[in-house]
C-alpha positions in Angstrom: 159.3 0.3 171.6 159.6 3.0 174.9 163.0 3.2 173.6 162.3 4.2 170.6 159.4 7.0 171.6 162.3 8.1 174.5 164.0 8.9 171.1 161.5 10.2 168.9 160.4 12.9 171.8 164.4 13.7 171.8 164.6 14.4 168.5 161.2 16.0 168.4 162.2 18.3 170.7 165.8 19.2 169.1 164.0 19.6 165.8 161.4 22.4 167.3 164.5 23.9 168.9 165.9 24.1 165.5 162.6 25.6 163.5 161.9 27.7 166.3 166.1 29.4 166.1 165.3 29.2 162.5 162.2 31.4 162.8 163.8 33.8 165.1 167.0 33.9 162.6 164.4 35.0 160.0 162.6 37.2 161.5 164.9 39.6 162.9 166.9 41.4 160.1 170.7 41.0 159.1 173.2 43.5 160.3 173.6 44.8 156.8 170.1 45.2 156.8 169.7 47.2 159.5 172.7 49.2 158.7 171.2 50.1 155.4 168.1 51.6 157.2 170.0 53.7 159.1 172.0 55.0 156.7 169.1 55.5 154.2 167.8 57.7 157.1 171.1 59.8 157.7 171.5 60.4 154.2 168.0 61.3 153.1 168.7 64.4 155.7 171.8 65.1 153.6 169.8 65.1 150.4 166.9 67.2 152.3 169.8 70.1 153.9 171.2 70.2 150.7 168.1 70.6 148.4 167.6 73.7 151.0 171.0 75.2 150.6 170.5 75.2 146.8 166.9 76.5 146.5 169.0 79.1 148.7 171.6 79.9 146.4 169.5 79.8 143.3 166.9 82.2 145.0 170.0 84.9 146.1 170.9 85.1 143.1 167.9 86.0 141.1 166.8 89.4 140.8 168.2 93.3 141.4 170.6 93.7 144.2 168.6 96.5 146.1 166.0 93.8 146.6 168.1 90.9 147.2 169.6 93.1 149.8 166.4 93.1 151.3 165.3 89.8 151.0 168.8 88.3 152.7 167.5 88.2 156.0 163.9 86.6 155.1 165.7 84.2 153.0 168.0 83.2 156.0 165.1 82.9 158.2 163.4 80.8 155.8 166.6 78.8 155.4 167.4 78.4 158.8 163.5 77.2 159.2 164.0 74.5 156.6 166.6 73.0 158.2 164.9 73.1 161.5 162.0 71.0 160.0 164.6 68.4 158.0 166.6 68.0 161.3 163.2 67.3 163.4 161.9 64.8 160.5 165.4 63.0 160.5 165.4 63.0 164.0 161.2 61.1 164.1 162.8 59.2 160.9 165.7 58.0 163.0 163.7 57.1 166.4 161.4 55.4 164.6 163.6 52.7 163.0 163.3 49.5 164.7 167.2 47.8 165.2 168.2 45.1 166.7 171.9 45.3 167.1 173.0 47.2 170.2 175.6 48.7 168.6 173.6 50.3 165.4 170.9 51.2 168.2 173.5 53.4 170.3 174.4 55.0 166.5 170.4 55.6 165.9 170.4 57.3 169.7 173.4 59.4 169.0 172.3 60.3 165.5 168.6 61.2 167.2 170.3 63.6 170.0 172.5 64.6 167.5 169.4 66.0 165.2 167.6 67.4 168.6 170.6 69.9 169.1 171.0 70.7 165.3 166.7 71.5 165.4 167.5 73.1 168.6 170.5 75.3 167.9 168.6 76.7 164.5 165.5 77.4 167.0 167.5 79.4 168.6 169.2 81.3 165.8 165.7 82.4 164.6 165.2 83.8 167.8 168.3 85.8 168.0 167.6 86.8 164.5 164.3 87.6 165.7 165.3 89.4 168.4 168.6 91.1 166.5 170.4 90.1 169.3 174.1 89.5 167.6 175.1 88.1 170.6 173.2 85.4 170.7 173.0 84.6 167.0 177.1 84.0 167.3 176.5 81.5 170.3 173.7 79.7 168.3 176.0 79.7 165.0 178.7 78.2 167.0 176.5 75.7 168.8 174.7 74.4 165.7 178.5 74.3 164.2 179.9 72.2 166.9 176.1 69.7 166.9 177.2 69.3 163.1 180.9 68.2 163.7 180.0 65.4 165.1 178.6 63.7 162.1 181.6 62.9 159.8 182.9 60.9 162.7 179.7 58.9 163.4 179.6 58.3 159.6 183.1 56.7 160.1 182.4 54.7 163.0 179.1 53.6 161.4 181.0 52.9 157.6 183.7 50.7 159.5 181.1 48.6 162.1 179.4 48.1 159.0 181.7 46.9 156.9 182.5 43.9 159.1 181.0 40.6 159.2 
């Protein structure tokens, strides 16, 4: 009979081992899972940038060209404003997913800095517009290009990481 409780309290304990990895299996979400959050986050900024540039377009070309002549630089200001405030909610989007791979975690952190420079660099092309300083409009353009670049190539290390098993 001890025997047989010895055994009992073995297998008891195996068995809690086994609901309890089972629980934490559940509870934590599947790589593709997780990978489909953050990529649902990456690309609504896509969608959000590029409702912007065409409300752009359409706007520029409606109306006389004396007075779109005059409205180019409030448009770009405007533009250049919308795409300050997509960048800054992708970047609050981004941080605010909840992964628990460490490798989709360092994407969210580089996608996250990666939005902070984009917000920053179009901050600071509104204030070289503001202050029609050429100058440093040029620097801005050129640092908000190179903040940009880096995205195709995250997009293909995040495609191929998620793709495996």
């Amino acid at each position: 009979m001890q025997v047989l409780r010895q055994h009992i309290r073995q297998r008891s304990g195996c068995a809690v081992v086994a609901v309890l990895s089972l629980l934490v299996t559940s509870c934590t979400e599947s790589r593709v899972a997780q990978c489909q959050k953050l990529i649902d986050v990456a690309n609504q900024v896509v969608t959000d940038v590029q409702t912007v540039a065409q409300n752009a377009s359409a706007t520029s070309t409606n109306g006389d060209t004396a007075n779109r002549n005059n409205n180019n630089s409030t448009d770009s200001v405007a533009v250049i404003t919308k795409v300050a405030e997509a960048a800054e909610k992708a970047r609050v989007n981004m941080q605010a997913l909840s992964l628990d791979d460490e490798t989709l975690v360092g994407f969210q952190t580089r996608y996250a800095d990666m939005y902070t420079e984009i917000r920053q660099t179009t901050r600071d092309m509104l204030a070289a517009a503001e202050a029609r300083d050429q100058e440093a409009g040029r620097e801005a353009y050129d640092n908000f290009k190179t903040a940009t670049s880096r995205e195709a190539g995250l997009v293909e290390e995040i495609n191929a990481y998620c793709a495996t098993r």
